[in-house]
Every structure is written in C-alpha cells, then in structure tokens.
C-alpha positions in Angstrom: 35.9 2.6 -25.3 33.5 5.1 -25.2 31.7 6.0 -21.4 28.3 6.7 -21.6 26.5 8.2 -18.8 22.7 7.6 -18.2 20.3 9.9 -16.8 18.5 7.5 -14.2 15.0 9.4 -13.6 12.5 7.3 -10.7 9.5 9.4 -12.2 8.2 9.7 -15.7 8.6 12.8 -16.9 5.1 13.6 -16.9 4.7 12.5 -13.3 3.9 15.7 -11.2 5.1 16.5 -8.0 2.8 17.8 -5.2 4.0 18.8 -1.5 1.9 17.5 1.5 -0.2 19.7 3.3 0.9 18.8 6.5 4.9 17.9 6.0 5.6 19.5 2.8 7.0 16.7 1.6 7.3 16.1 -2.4 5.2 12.8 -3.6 3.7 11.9 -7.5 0.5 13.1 -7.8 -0.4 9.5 -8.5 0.7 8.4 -4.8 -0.8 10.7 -3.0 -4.0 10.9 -0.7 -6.8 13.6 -1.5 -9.2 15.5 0.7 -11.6 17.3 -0.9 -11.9 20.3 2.1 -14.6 22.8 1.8 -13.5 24.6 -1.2 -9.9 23.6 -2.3 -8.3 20.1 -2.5 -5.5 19.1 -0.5 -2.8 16.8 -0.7 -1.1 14.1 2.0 2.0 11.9 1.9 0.0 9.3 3.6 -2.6 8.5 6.0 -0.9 9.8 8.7 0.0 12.9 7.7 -4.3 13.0 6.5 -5.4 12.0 10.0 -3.3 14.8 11.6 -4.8 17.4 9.4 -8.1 15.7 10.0 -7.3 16.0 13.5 -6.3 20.0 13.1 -9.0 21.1 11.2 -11.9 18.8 14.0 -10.1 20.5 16.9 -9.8 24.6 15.1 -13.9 23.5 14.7 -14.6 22.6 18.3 -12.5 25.9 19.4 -14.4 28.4 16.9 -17.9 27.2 18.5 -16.8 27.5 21.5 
C-alpha cells in the first residue's frame, strides 16, 4: 500500500500575505482592511487594530499643533 502525503495549503498560492500595521500580524491581502493615509497605504488585521492606528495618528495630530 502505497502512503501518500498531501501538502494541505489554507491559501491559494497566489494569495499574498501582508503584515498589519499595528500588530504585524500576517493576513491575505484579500482579508484585510485598507487606509489610504496621506501618501502610502496601510494595512490592518481588523477594525480594531484600524481604530487604534486611527486613534495614534488623531492623538500625534493634536500633539504636533499643540
């Protein structure tokens, strides 16, 4: 009887992977949430992860016109 092991991949190979901005965690491309910031895009897990950079980047403005 002849064993045969298959290689079980959860992505498609063409899937690319991105890493969050905030937690560096690695999600598809596809599954991902986009911001469009002022001149590069940036990539989030999830909403939450998106609402704390949000968060960041409101409170960095608040301190710089202060």
């Amino acid at each position: 009887m002849l064993n045969t092991a298959f290689k079980h991949s959860p992505l498609p190979d063409d899937e690319q992977l991105i890493s969050c901005k905030i937690c560096m965690e690695f999600v598809p491309l596809s599954e991902s949430q986009i911001s469009e910031a002022e001149e590069y895009i940036a990539y989030f897990c999830g909403l939450e992860c998106y609402d704390l950079w949000k968060h960041q980047k409101q409170t960095t403005k608040i301190n710089k016109e202060e």
